[in-house]
C-alpha positions in Angstrom: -113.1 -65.5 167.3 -109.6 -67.3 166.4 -108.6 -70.2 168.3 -104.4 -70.4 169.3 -102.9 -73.6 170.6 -99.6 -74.5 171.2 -99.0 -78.3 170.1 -97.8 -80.7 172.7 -94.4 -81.5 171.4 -93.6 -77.3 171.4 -94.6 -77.2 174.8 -92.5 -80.0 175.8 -89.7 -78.4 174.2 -90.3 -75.0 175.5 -91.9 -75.1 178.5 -92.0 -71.9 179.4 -93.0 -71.2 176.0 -95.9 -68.3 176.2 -98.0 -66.2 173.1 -99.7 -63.7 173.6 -102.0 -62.5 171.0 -104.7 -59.5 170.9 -107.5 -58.5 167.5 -108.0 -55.0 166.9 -110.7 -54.0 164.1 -110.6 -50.5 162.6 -107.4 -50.9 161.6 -107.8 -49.0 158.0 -109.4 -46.1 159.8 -106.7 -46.3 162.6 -103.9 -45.7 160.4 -104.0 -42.4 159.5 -103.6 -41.1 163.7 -101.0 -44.0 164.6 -98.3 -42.1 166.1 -95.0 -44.7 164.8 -92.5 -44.5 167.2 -89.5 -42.6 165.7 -85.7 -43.9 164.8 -84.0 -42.2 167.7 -86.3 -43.2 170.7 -86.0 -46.6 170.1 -82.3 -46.6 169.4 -82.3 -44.8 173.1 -84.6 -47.4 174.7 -82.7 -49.9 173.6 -79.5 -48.6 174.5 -81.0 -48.4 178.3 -81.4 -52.1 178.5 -78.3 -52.6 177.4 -78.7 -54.0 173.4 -75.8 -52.6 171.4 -74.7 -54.4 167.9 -72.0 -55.7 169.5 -74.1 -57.3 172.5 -77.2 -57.8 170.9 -76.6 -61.1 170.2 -75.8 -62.4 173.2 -78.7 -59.8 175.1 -80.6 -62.3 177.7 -84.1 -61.2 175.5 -82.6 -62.4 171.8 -79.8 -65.3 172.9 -83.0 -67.4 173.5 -84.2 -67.3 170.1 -80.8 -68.0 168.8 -80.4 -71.4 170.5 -84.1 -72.1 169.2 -83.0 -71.4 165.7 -79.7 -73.7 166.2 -82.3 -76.3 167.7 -84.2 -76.2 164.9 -80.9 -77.0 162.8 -80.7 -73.5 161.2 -77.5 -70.9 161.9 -78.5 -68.5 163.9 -76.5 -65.4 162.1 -78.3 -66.2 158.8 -82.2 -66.7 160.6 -82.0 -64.2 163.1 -85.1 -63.6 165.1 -87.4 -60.7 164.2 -86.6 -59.0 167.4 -83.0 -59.1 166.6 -82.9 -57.9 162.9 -85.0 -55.3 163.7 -83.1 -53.7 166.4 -80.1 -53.8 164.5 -81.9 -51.6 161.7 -82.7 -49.1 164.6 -79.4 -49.1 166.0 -77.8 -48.3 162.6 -80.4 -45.6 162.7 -82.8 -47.6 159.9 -86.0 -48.2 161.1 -88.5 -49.4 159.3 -90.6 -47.8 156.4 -93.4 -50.0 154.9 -96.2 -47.1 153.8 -97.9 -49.4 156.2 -98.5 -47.4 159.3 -99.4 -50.2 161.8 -96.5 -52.7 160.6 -94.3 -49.5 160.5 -95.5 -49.1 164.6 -95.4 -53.0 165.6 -92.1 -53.5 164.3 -91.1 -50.1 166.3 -92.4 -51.2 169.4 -90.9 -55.3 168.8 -87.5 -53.4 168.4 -88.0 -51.3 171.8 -88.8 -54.0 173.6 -86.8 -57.3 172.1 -89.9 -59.1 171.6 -91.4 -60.8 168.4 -94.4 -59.3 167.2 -96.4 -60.3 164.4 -100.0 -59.5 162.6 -101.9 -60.9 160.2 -105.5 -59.8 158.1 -108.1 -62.1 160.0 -109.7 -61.8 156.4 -107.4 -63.7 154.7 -106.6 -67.0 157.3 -108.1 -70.4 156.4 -111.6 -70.0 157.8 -112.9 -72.0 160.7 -109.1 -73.3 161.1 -107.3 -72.9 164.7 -104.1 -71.1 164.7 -101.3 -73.3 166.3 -97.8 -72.7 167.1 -96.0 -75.9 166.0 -93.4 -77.7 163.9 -93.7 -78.3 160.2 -95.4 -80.8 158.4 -95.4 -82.9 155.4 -97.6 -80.8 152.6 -97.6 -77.7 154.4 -97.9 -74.5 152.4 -95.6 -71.3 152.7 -95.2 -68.3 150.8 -92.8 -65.8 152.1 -92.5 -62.3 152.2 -89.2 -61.1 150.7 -86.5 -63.2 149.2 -84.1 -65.4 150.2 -84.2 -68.9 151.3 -86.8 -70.7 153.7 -86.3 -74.7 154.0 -89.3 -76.0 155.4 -88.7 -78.6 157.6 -90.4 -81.0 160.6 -87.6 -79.7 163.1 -88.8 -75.7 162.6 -91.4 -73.9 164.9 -94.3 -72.5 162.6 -97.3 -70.7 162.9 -99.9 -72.3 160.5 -103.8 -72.7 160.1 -104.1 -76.3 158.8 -101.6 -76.4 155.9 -101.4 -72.9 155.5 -97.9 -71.6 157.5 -98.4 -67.8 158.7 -94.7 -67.5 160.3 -91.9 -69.5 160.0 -89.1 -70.2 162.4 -90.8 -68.9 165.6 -91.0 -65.1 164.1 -88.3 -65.0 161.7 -90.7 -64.6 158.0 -94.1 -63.8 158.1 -96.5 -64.9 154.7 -97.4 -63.0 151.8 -100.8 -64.6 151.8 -102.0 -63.6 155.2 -99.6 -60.2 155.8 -101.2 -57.0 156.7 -102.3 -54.6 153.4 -103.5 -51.3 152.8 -107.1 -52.1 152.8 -107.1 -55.0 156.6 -110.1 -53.9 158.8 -109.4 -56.7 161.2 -106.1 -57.9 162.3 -104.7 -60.4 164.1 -101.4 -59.4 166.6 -99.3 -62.0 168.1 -95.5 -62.5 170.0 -94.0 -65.4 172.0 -91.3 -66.1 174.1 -89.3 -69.4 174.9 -87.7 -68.2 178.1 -88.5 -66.7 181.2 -86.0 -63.3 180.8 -88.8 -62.5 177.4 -92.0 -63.0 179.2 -92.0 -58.9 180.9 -90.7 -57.5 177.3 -93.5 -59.7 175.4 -96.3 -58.7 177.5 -94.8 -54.7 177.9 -94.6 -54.6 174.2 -98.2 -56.1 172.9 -99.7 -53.6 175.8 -97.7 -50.5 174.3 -99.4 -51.7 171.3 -102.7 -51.9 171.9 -102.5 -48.8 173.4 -101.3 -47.0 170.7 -104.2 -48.7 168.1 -106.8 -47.9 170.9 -105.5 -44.6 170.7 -105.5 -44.2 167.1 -109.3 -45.0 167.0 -109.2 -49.4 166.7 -111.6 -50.8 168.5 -109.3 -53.2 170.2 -110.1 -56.9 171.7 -108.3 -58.0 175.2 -104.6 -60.0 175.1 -104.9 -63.4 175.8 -101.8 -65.6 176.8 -101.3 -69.2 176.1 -98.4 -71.1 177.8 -97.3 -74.7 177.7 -99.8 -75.4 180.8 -102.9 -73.7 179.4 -102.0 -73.9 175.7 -104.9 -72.8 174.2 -107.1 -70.0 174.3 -109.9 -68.0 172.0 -109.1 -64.3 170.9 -112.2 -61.8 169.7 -111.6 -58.7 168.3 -113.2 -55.9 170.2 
């Protein structure tokens, strides 16, 4: 069982602010029948709602996480949300290649859709410590995935359990300490959205992927939602 809140002063800020967050376990035996959505069909999905690289920037699913990223004191074109920079891989006809068959198919499906998704080996969080969606503190703890640089500040949105920051910025870098590897049984999958126009494509896209684990032979938990009105909830794996 993991406990998600959002803290009071995120809500406030966002309030129409919602995660959305499901367990799967299985997920090593799962990843040998995942079927990863391929290049082309996403590039095609997207192209239906309207996201080109010329417009994707100012799409009504991804200009919400900009401004949140300039609110946070960051520019936006260097700290672009994960939804963003992924569908600008698959519409250069990319994708995403990890040898990591479930984070090849999440970030698939957060491209198709324009909505965050993240995951993280339920092994390897901070035992007994809640999961919250808030800004930085003094003394927290953050080792990023990939290079580049990550100024930890009190003004950024994070995903941390106690000192120990998951995600940075919203969804922009996930940790190195709690990321999915070859050998996760049980995971953790979670998206958000600041603003109304991302609540269908957050909700479409962590369904589409439960599906596809279920289908792939996870045993996988039901999607809880937490919003700035009911801003915490419990998530069990199935």
């Amino acid at each position: 069982m993991t406990r998600l809140q959002i803290e009071d002063r995120i809500a406030e800020a966002y309030p129409d602010v919602r995660v959305a967050g499901c367990a799967a376990t299985g997920i090593d035996r799962a990843a040998a029948g995942l079927v990863v959505p391929d290049v082309a069909s996403v590039a095609e999905d997207l192209a239906a709602i309207g996201a080109t690289i010329e417009q994707l920037a100012s799409h009504p699913r991804v200009a919400p996480w900009r401004e949140a990223t300039g609110r946070a004191g960051l520019k936006p074109s260097t700290y672009r949300s994960s939804p963003e920079a992924l569908a600008r891989r698959f519409l250069k006809g990319a994708g995403v290649t990890t040898g990591l068959p479930v984070v090849d198919a999440y970030c698939a499906l957060s491209a198709r859709h324009l909505a965050p998704l993240g995951a993280y080996d339920v092994d390897c969080l901070p035992p007994g410590a809640p999961i919250d969606l808030r800004h930085g503190r003094p003394g927290d703890a953050f080792a990023p995935i990939g290079a580049g640089d990550v100024p930890l500040s009190e003004s950024v949105a994070v995903y941390a359990a106690g000192a120990t920051i998951l995600c940075w910025d919203f969804n922009h870098r996930d940790s190195r300490d709690t990321c999915l590897e070859a050998g996760t049984t049980t995971a953790l999958f979670l998206g958000e959205a600041v603003h109304p126009d991302q609540h269908d494509a957050l909700d479409a896209a962590l369904a589409d992927l439960a599906e596809l684990l279920a289908g792939a032979g996870a045993t996988v938990g039901p999607i809880r939602v937490a919003t700035a009105v009911a801003p915490r909830v419990e998530i069990e794996p199935g």
